[in-house]
C-alpha positions as CSV (number, residue, x, y, z in Angstrom):
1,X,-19.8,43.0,-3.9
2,X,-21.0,43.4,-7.4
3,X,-19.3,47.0,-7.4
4,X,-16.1,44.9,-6.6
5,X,-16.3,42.4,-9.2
6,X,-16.9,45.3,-12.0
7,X,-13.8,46.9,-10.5
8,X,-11.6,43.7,-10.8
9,X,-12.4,43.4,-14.4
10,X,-12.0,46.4,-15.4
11,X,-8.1,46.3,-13.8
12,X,-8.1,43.0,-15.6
13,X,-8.9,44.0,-18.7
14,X,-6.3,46.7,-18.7
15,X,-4.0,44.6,-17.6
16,X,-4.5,41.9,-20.8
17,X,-4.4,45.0,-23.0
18,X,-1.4,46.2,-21.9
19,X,0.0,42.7,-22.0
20,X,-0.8,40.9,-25.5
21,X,-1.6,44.1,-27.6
22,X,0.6,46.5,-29.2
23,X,3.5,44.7,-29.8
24,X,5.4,45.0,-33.1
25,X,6.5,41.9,-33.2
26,X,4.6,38.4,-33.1
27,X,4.7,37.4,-29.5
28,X,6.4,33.7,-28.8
29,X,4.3,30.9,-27.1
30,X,6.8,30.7,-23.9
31,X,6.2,34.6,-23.2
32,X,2.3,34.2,-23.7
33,X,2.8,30.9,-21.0
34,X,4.9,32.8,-18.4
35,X,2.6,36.3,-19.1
36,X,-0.8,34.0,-18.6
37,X,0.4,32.0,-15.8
38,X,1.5,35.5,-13.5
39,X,-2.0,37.2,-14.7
40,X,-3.4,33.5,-13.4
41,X,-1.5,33.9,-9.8
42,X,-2.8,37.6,-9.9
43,X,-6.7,37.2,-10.8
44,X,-6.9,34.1,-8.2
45,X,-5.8,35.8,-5.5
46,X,-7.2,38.8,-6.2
47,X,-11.2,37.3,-6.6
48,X,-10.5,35.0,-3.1
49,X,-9.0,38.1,-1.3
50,X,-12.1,40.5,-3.0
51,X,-14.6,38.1,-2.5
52,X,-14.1,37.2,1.3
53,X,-13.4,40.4,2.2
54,X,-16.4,41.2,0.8
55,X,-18.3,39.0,2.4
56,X,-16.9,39.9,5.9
57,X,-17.9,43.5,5.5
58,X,-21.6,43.0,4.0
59,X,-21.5,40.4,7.8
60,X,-20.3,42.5,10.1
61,X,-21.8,46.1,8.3
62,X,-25.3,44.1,8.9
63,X,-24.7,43.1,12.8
64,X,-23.7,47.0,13.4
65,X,-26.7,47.9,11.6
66,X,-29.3,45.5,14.0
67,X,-27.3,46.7,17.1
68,X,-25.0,43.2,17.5
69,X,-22.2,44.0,19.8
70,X,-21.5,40.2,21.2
71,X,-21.5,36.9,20.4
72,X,-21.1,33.6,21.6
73,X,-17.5,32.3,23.1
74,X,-16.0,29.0,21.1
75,X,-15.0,27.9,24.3
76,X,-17.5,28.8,27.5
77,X,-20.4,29.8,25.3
78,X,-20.8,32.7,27.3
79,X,-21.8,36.0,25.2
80,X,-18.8,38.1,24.7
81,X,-18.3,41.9,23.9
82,X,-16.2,43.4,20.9
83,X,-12.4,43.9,21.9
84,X,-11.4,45.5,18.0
85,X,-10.9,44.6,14.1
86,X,-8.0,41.7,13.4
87,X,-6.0,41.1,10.1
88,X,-5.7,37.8,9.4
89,X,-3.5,36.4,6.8
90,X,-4.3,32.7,4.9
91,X,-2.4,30.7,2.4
92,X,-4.0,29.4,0.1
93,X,-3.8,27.8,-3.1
94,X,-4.4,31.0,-5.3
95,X,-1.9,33.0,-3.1
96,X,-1.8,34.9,0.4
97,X,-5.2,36.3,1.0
98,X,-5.5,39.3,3.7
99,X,-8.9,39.5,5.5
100,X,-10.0,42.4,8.3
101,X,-12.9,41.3,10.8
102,X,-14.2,42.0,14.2
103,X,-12.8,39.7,17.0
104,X,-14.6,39.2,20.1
105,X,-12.3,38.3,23.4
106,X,-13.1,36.1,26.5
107,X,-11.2,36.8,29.7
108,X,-12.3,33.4,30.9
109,X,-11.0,31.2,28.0
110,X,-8.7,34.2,27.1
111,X,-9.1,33.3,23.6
112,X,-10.9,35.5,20.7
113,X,-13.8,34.4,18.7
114,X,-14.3,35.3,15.3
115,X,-18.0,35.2,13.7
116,X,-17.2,35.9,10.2
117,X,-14.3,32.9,10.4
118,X,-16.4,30.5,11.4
119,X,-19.7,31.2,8.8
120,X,-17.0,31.8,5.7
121,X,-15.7,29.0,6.5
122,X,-12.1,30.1,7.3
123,X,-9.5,27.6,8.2
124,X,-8.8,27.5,12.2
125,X,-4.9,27.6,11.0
126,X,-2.6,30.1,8.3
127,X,-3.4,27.6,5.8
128,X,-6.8,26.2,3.9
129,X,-7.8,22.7,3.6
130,X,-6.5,22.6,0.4
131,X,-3.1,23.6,1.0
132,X,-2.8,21.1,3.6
133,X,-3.8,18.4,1.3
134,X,-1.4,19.2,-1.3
135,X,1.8,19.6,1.1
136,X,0.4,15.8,2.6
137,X,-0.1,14.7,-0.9
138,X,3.4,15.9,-2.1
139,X,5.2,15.3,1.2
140,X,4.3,11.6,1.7
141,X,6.5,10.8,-1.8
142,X,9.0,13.3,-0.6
143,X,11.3,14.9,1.6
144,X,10.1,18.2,3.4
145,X,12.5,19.8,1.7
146,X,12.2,18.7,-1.4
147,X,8.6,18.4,-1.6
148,X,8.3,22.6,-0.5
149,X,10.3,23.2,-3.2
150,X,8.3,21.3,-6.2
151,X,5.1,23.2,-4.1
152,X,6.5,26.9,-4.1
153,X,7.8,25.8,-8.2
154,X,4.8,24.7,-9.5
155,X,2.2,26.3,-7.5
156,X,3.9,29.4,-6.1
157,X,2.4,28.3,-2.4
158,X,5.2,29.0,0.2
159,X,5.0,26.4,3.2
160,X,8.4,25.7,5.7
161,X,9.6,22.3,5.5
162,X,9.0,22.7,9.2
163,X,5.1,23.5,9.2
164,X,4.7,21.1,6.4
165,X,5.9,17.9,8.7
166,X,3.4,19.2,11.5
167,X,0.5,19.4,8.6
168,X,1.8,15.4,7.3
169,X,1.8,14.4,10.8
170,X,-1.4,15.9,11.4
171,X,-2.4,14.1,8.3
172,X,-1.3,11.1,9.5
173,X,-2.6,11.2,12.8
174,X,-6.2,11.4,11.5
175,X,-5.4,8.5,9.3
176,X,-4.5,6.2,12.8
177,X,-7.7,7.5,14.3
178,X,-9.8,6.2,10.8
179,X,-8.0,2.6,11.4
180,X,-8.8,2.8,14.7
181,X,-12.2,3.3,14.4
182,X,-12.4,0.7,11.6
183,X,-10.8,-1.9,14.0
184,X,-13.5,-1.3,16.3
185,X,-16.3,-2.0,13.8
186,X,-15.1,-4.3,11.9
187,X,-14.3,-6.4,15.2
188,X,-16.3,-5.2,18.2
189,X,-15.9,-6.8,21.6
190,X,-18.2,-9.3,22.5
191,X,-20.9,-8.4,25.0
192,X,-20.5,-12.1,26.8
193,X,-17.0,-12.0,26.5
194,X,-15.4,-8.6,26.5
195,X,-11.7,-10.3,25.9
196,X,-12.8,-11.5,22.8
197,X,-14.0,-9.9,19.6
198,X,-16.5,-10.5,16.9
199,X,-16.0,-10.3,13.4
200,X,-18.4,-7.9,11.9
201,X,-16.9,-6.7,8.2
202,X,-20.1,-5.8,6.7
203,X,-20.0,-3.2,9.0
204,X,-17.2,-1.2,6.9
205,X,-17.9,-2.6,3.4
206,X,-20.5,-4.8,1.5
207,X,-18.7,-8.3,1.1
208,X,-17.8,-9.6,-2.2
209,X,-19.1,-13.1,-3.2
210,X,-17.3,-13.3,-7.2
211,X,-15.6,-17.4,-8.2
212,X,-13.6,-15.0,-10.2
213,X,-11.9,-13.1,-7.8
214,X,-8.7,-13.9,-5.7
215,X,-7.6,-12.0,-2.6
216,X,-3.9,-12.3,-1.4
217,X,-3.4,-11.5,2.0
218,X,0.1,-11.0,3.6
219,X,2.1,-9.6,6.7
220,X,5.9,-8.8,6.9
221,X,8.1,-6.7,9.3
222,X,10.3,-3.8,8.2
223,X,13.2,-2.1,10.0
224,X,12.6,1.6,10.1
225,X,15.3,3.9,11.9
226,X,13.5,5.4,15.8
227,X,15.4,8.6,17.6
228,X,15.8,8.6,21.2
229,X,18.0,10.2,24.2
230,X,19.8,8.7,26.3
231,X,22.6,9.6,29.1
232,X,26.5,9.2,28.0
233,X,29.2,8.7,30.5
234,X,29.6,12.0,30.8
235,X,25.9,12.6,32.5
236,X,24.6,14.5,28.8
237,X,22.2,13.3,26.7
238,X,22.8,12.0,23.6
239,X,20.8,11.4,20.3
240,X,20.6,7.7,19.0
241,X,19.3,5.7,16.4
242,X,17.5,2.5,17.3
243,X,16.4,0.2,14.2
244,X,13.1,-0.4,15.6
245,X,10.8,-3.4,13.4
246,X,7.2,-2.3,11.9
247,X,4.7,-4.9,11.1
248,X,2.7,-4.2,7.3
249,X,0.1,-6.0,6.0
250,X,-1.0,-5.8,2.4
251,X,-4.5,-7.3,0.7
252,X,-4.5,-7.1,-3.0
253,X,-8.0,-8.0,-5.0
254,X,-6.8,-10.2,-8.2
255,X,-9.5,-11.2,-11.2
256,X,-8.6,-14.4,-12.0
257,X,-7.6,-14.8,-16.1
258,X,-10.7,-15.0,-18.2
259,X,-9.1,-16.5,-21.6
260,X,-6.4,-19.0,-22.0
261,X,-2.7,-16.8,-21.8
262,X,-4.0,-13.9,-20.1
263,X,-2.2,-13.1,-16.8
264,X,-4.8,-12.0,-14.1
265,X,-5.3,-8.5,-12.7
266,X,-5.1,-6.4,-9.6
267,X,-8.3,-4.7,-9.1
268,X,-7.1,-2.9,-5.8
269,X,-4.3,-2.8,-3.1
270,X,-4.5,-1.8,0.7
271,X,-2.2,-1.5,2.8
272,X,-1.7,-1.4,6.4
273,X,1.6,-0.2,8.8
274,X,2.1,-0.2,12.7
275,X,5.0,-0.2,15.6
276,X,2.4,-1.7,18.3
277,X,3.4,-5.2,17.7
278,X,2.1,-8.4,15.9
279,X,-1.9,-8.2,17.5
280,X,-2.7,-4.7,16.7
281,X,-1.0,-5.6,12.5
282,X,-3.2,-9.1,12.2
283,X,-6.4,-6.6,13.4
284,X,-5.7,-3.8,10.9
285,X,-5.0,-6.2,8.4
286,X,-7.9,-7.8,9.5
287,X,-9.5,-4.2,8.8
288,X,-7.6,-3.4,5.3
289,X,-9.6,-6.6,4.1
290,X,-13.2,-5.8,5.3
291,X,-12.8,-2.6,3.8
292,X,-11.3,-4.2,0.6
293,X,-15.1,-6.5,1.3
294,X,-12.8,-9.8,0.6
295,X,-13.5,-11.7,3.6
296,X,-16.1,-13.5,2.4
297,X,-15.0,-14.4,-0.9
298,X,-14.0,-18.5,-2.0
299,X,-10.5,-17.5,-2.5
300,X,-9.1,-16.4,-0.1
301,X,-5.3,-17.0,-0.1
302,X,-2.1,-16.1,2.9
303,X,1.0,-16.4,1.7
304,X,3.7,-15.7,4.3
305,X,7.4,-16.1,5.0
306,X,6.9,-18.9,8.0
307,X,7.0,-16.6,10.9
308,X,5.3,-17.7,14.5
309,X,3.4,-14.3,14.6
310,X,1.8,-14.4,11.3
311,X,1.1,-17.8,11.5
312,X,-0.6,-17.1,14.7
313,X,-2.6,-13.9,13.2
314,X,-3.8,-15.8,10.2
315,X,-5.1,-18.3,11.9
316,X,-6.6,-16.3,14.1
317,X,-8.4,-13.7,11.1
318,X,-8.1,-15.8,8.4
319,X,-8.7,-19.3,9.7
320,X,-11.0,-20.3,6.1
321,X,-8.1,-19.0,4.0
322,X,-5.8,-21.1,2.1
323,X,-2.4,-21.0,3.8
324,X,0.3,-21.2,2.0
325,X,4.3,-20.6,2.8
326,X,6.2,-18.2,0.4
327,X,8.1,-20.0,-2.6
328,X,11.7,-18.0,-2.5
329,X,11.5,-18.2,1.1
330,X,11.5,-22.4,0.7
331,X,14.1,-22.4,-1.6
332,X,16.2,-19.6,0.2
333,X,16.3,-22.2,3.4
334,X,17.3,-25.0,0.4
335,X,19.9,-23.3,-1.0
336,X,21.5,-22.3,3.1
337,X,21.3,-25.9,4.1
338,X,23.3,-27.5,0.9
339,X,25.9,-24.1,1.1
340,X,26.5,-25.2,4.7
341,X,26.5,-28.7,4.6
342,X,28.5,-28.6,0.9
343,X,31.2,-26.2,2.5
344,X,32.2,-28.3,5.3
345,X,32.3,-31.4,3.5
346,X,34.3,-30.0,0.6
347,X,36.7,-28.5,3.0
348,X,37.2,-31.6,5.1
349,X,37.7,-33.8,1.9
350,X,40.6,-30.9,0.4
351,X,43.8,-31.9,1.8
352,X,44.8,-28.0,2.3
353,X,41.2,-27.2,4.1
354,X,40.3,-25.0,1.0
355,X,37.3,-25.2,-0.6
356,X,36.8,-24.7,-4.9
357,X,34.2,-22.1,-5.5
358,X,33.6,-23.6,-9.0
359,X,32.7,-26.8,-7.8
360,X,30.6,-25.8,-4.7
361,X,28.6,-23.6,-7.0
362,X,27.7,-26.7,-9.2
363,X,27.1,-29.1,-6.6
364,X,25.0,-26.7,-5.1
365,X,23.2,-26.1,-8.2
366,X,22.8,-29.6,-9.0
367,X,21.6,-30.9,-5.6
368,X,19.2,-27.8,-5.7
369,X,17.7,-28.8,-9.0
370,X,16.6,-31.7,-7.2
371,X,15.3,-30.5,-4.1
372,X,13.6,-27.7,-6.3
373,X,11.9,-30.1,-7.7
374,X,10.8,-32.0,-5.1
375,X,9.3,-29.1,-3.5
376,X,7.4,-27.6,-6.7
377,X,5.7,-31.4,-6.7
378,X,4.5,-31.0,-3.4
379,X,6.7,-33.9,-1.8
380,X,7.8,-32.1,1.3
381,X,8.5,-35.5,3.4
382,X,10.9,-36.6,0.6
383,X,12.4,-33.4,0.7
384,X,13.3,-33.5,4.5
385,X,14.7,-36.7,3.8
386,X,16.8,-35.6,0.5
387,X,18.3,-33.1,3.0
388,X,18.6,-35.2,6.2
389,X,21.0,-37.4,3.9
390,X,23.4,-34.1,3.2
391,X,26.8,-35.0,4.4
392,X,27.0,-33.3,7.6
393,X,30.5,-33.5,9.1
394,X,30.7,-30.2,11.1
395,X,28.1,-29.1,14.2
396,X,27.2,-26.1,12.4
397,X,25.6,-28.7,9.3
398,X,23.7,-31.1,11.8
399,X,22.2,-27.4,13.2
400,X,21.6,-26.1,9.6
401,X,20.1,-29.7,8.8
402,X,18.1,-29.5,12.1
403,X,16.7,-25.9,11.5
404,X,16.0,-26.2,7.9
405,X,14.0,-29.7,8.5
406,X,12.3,-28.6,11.1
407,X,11.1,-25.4,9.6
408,X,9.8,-27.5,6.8
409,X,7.9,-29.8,9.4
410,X,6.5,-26.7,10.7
411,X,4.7,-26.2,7.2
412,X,4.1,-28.8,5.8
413,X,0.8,-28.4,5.2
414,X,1.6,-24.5,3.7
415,X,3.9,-26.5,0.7
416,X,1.1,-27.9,-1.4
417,X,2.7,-25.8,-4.3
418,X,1.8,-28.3,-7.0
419,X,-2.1,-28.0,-5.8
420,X,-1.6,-24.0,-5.7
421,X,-0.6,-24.1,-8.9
422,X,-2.8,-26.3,-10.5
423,X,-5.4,-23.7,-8.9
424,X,-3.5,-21.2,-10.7
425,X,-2.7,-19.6,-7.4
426,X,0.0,-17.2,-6.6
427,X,3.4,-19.3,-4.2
428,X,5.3,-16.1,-3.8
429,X,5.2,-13.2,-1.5
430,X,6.8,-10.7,-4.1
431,X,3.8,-8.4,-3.4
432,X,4.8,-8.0,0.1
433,X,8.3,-7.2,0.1
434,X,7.3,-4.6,-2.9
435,X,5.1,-3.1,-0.3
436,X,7.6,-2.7,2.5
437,X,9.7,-0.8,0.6
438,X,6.8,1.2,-1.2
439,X,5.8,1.9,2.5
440,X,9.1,2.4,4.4
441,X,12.0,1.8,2.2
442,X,11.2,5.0,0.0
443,X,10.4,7.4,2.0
444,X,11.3,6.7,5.4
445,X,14.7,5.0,4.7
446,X,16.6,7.5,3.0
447,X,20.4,8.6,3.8
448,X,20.4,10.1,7.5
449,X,17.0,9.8,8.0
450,X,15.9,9.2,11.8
451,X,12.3,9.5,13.4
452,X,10.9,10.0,16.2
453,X,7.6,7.1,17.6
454,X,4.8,9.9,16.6
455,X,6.6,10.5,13.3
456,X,7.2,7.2,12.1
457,X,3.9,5.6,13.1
458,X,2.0,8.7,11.3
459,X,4.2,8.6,8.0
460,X,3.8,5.1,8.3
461,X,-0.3,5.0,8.3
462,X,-0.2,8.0,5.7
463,X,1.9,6.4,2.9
464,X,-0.4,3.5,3.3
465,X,-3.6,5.6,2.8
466,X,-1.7,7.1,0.0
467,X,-0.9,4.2,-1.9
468,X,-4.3,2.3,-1.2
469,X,-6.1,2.3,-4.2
470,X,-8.8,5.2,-3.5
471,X,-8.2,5.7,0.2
472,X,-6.6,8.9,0.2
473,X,-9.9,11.0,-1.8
474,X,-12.4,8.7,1.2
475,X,-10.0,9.7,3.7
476,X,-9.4,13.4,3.2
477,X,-12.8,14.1,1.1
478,X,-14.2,15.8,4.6
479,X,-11.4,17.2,5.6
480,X,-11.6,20.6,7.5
481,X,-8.2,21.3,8.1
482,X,-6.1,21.1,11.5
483,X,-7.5,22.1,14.4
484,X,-6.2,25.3,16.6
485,X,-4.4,23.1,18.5
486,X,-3.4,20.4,16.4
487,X,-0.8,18.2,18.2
488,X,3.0,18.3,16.4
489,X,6.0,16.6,16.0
């Protein structure tokens, strides 16, 4: 080896002379860049490619020496006898890399075993665990396409658009199994009772116990495009797109202000994404917050836009939390009930049927005003009956009147927002809707974009490792790459 590495810099040096001296003229800082960076692309590939094959050599010169002709099968363990010498190319960040080694083949398995690969560590696919990272990393902010390109650009690594979705789905797919596995600490099944679960978060995170920290905890659904076939009338199949709904959670870890006009401060952010329904999103968000180590702490605040399955899957996980029902969402059900009950009663009292824009806009606004700030004060019962009086001259305003009470009714207790306040608590679920489309919007949502279940629910759970504060290094620190046969999409 040491023969080797004398030999490299020696063609190095030669190369530097013949690069930088000599010249005539001064030479410009762009030419010294672009002259540095291709003698960069050319020593790092040249020192991995020297160095393992190196290696393999000194390996495999010492077995011949001590008389080794087999070795052990990956598969049946049986001892196996040398079937010839392989070439094996890897991608790897500092270029293509070229090794020759002995390969031992098993007629059982029919499959070859490598030594060398396994003790230098070599990746079971074309391409090393860092590669893989950085087409995952680049990838889940990206299009395939577009996220090759900025790869081969910048770092002059050439992956297919096509093996770079089966490497993010792979990706993906070990981030699903991580959840999974945290699900089943953080909430084991109860020996007595194996229908029910236990909630263990200590298990997954020491538990925070700071007055001056806040976590927000919130679920939503997002519409995300799913591919499928079906049968036309002719008797083909067909490709169509079915808008299929996702449940996210999000838990965000605020410090509460410290000085009088500061705004408070978002230590971290986890999220969470899933097509299995509303159980399996209340017990990864369940999940998200032991690992965030929140569930233990005095403030622990829902906010959420009303709906029967979050309701049900906070008060299932969060039972101790403060509940509280999303601000715009309030008002948005305000401002439908006086549009529909406004409408009809300005076009009943027009003798043409027509209704003026102008002055529906400010009776709406002026009738909101009021309800606004009957809500902000916390006087939900007035409220319902501020809207109950609306006139309602049309069955579609006694239905709006009806939904929009009863919706209120339903959460009641959730519209405390002078109290939240007061607490200098958050009323709004702006957090949430930022995180759908941080999750789905961007990068699954684009023009023409369609996905199959294994696709979406993998992108899904690796945008959400990506964008959890420090997930992605915890994830991916002891990653080894995909396996030989590494399922793909």
């Amino acid at each position: 080896m040491k023969q080797r590495i004398d030999s490299m810099v020696n063609d190095w040096r030669k190369m530097l002379y013949e690069s930088f001296l000599g010249k005539a003229e001064p030479i410009k800082l762009d030419v010294v860049e672009g002259a540095a960076c291709d003698l960069r692309e050319k020593f790092g590939r040249d020192i991995v490619q020297e160095i393992i094959q190196a290696q393999v050599d000194e390996t495999e010169s010492q077995e011949q020496e001590d008389g080794v002709t087999k070795c052990a099968c990956q598969g049946c363990k049986r001892q196996i006898p040398f079937r010839g010498v392989q070439k094996r190319t890897v991608v790897t960040m500092a270029g293509d890399v070229c090794v020759k080694r002995r390969a031992h083949y098993c007629k059982r398995c029919k499959m070859c075993t490598m030594p060398t690969d396994i003790q230098l560590g070599l990746p079971p696919r074309t391409f090393t665990r860092s590669v893989e990272l950085s087409v995952g990393r680049l990838c889940v902010k990206d299009t395939f396409e577009s996220a090759m390109d900025d790869l081969s650009g910048m770092a002059r690594v050439s992956v297919s658009p096509k093996e770079a979705q089966r490497i993010t789905i792979a990706l993906g797919q070990q981030a699903q199994k991580a959840m999974a596995k945290d699900m089943a600490m953080a909430m084991p099944k109860n020996p007595r009772s194996p229908h029910l679960r236990l909630h263990k978060p200590e298990k997954l995170a020491p538990q925070l116990d700071d007055p001056t920290l806040i976590a927000y905890i919130s679920m939503d659904g997002v519409m995300v495009p799913i591919r499928g076939l079906r049968i036309n009338e002719k008797g083909k199949q067909e490709r169509y797109v079915v808008w299929t709904e996702a449940k996210l959670g999000r838990v965000d870890l605020v410090q509460k202000p410290t000085k009088d006009g500061e705004d408070s401060k978002t230590i971290s952010s986890h999220f969470t994404y899933t097509l299995d329904g509303p159980d399996v999103c209340g017990k990864q968000t369940y999940a998200i917050a032991a690992r965030a180590g929140v569930t233990k702490l005095r403030w622990v605040v829902v906010i959420s836009d009303g709906a029967e399955w979050i309701r049900k899957r906070f008060k299932e996980h969060f039972p101790y939390a403060i509940h509280i029902l999303d601000w715009y969402h309030a008002v948005e059900h305000l401002a439908n009930v006086l549009r529909v009950c406004l409408t009809a009663a300005l076009a009943k009292s027009s003798p043409d049927g027509k209704v003026d824009e102008t002055k529906l806009k400010e009776w709406c606004k002026k009738l909101a005003g009021v309800g606004k700030t009957l809500m902000i004060e916390g006087k939900t019962k007035q409220l319902i009956k501020f809207i109950k009086k609306l006139p309602q001259v049309t069955a579609d305003a006694v239905e709006s009147v009806r939904q929009t009470t009863g919706y209120y009714l339903k959460n009641i207790s959730r519209m405390k927002y002078n109290e939240y306040i007061d607490k200098g608590l958050r009323i709004g679920s702006g957090a949430m809707e930022s995180g759908c489309k941080q999750v789905a919007d961007f990068r699954m949502k684009r023009s023409g974009m369609c996905w199959s279940v294994e696709g979406a629910t993998a992108m899904g759970a690796l945008r959400c490792e990506f964008l959890s504060t420090g997930r992605w290094e915890t994830l991916f620190g002891e990653y080894c790459g995909r396996p030989r046969h590494a399922a793909s999409v």
